[in-house]
C-alpha positions in Angstrom: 4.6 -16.3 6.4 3.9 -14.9 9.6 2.2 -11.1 10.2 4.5 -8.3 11.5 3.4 -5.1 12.1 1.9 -3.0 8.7 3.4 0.4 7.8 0.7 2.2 8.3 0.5 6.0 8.9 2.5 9.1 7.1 5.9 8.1 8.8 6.3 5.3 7.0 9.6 6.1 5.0 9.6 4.6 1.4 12.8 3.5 -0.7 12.6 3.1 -4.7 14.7 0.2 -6.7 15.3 0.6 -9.8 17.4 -2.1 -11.6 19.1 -1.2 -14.0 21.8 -3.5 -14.9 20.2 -4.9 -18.4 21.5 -4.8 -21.8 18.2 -4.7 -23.4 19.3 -6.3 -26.2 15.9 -6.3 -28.2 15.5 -2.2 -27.7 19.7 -2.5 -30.3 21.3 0.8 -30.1 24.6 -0.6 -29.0 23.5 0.6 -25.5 22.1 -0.4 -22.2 18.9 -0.2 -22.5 18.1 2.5 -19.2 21.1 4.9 -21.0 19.3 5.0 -24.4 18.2 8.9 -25.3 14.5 9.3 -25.0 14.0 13.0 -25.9 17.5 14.2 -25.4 18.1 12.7 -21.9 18.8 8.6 -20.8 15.5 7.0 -20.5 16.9 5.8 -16.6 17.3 9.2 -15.8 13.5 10.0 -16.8 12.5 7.0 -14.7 14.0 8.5 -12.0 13.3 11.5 -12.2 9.4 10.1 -11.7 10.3 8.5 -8.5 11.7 11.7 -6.9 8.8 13.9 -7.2 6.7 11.6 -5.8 5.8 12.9 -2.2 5.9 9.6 -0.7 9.4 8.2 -1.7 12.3 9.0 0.7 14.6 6.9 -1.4 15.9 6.0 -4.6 18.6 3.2 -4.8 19.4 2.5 -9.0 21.6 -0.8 -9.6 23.7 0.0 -12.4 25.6 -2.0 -14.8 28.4 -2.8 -12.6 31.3 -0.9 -15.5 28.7 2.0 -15.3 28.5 3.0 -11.9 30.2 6.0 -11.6 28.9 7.2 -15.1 25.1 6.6 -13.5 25.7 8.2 -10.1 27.2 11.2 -12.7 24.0 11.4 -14.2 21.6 10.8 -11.4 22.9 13.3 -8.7 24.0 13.0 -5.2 20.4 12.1 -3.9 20.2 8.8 -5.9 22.6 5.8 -3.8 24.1 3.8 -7.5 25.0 0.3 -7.0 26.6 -2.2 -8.8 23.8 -4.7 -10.3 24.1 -8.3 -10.8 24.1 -10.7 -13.2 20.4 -10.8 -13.5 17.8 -8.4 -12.8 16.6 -10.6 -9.8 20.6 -10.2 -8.5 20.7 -6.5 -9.3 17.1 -6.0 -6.7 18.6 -8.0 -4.2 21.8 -6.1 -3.9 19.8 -3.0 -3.7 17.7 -4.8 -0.9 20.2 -5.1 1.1 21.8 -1.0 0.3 18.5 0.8 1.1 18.3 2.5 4.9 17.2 0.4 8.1 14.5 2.0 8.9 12.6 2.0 5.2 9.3 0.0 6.0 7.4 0.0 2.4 9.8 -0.7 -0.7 9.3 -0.1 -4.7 10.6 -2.1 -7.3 10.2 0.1 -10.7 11.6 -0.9 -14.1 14.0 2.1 -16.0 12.1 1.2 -19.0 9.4 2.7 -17.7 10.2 6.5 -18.7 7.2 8.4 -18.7 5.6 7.0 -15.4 3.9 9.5 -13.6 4.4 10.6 -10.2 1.1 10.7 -9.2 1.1 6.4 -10.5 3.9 6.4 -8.3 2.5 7.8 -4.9 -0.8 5.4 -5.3 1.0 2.1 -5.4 3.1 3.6 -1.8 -0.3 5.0 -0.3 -2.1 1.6 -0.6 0.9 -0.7 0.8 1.0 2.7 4.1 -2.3 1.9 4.0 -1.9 -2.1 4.9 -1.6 -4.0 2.2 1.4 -6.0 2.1 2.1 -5.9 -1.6 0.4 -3.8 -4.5 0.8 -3.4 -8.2 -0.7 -1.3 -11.2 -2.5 -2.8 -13.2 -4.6 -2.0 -17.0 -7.4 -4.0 -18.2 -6.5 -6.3 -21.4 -7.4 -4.6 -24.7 -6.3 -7.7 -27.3 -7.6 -11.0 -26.9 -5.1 -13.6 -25.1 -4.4 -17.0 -26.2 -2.5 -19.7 -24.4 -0.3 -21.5 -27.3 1.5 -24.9 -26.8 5.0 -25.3 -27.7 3.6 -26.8 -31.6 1.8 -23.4 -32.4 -1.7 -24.7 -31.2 -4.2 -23.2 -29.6 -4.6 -24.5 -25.6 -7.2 -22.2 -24.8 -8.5 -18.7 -25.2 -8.8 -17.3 -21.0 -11.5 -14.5 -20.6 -10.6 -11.4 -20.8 -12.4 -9.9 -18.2 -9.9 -11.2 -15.6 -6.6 -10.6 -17.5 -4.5 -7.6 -16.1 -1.1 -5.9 -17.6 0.9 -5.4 -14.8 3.3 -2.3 -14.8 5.1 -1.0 -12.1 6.2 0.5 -9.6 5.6 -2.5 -7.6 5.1 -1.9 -3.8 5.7 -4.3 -0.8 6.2 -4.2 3.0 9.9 -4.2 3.1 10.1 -8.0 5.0 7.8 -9.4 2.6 9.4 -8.4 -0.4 12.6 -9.3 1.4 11.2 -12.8 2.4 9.9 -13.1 -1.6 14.0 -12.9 -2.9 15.2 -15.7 -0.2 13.4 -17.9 -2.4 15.5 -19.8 -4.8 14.4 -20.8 -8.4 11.3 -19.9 -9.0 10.4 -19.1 -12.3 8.4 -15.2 -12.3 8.6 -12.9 -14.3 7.9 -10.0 -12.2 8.2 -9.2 -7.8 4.7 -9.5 -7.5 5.2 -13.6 -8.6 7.8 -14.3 -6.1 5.6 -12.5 -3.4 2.8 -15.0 -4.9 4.7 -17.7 -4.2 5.0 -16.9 -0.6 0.6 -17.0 -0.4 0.9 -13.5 0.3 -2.2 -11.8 -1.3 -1.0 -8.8 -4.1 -3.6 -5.9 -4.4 -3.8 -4.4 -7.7 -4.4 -0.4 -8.4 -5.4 1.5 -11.4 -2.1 1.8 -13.7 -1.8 4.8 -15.9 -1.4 4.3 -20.0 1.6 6.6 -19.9 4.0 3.6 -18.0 3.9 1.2 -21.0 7.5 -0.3 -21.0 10.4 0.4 -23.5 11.5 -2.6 -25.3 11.6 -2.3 -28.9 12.3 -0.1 -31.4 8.7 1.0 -31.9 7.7 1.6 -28.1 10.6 4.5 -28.3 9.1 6.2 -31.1 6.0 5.9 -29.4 7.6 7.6 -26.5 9.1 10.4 -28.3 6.2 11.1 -29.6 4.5 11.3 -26.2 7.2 13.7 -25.2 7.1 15.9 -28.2 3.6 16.4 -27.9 3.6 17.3 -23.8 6.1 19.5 -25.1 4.0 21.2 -27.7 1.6 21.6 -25.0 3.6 22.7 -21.9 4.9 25.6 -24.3 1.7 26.6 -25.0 0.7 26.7 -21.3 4.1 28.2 -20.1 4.9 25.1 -18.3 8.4 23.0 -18.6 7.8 19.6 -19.4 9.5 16.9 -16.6 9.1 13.0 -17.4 6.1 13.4 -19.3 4.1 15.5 -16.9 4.5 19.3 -16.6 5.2 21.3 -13.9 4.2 25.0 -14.0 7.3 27.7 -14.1 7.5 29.5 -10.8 9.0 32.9 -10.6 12.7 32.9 -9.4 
């Protein structure tokens, strides 16, 4: 695709999707997946809660199950826009595509199982897309082995490790390439940062950060409360309050 101009510079304003829409059926509970309690409040609402105290996003736009919306924007506050997501997650981002502000240049894609993401993660995936590049995600280095297994349970090939990448998210694209990315139709990704791909668009990566490991079954949540309770145990000990997994020292009132 063609080159139009970069969002460089401080003024570039920066929206945040979050899609939200899922049943998450393999997290069980009964519930959707971004309303399950992590540490007394919906894991979406933790998620969120990451996005706006970043310093860079301007805008958060959630896509909500589409019987939930009300009960979301209830939860959120007045500052989050709530949309009714689609049938798919790929549905829900572009309906919140098309509900985020004219003039947003650099947009976010950043999964509500992603609870304790922190801010800071957050602000480094806007800077580097301000900064130029056209599409940026977070990314760890691959701890375990990987092997590629054929449909019969065989081994294809074991692909070295020093190249493989989790990829978490936020995600962060100039707003008309991520915009060009969901015109395509059928393409089989699991992830923004693959339909981008598939445009030729080169995707720069960024350090991830441990703490945005994604919900998705049972055990990850335990995990999580776990995480919490203990930045808990230490914010009390430091006089802090504890928000999303990060803490946030008590100002006088």
């Amino acid at each position: 695709m063609g080159e139009s101009p970069q969002p460089r510079g401080r003024g570039a304003r920066v929206a945040a999707i979050v899609p939200a829409a899922g049943r998450g059926e393999r997290l069980g509970g009964g519930t959707p997946k971004a309303l399950r309690s992590l540490g007394g409040r919906p894991m979406l609402v933790r998620s969120v809660e990451a996005l706006r105290r970043s310093e860079l996003v301007t805008q958060i736009v959630v896509a909500a199950p589409p019987t939930l919306v009300e009960v979301v924007a209830q939860l959120l506050g007045r500052d989050v826009r709530v949309i009714a997501g689609g049938a798919e997650r790929v549905d829900s981002v572009r309906r919140a595509l098309s509900a985020i502000d004219e003039d947003i240049s650099v947009v976010l894609v950043h999964d509500a199982a992603r609870p304790l993401t922190p801010p800071a993660l957050v602000d480094a995936v806007a800077a580097a897309v301000i900064a130029g590049h056209p599409a940026v995600i977070p990314v760890l280095a691959v701890a375990d082995t990987i092997k590629e297994v054929g449909p019969d349970g065989r081994v294809i090939r074991t692909p070295p490790r020093d190249g493989l990448r989790a990829v978490q998210t936020p995600q962060g694209f100039r707003r008309d390439v991520l915009a060009a990315a969901y015109a395509l139709r059928d393409v089989p990704v699991t992830d923004d940062a693959g339909l981008v791909e598939a445009l030729g668009v080169p995707v720069t990566t960024v350090p991830g950060a441990h703490e945005a490991f994604k919900v998705t079954q049972p055990a990850d949540l335990i995990l999580a409360e776990a995480l919490l309770a203990r930045a808990a145990t230490a914010a009390d000990g430091r006089g802090e309050t504890e928000v999303c997994g990060t803490t946030d020292a008590r100002r006088p009132g």
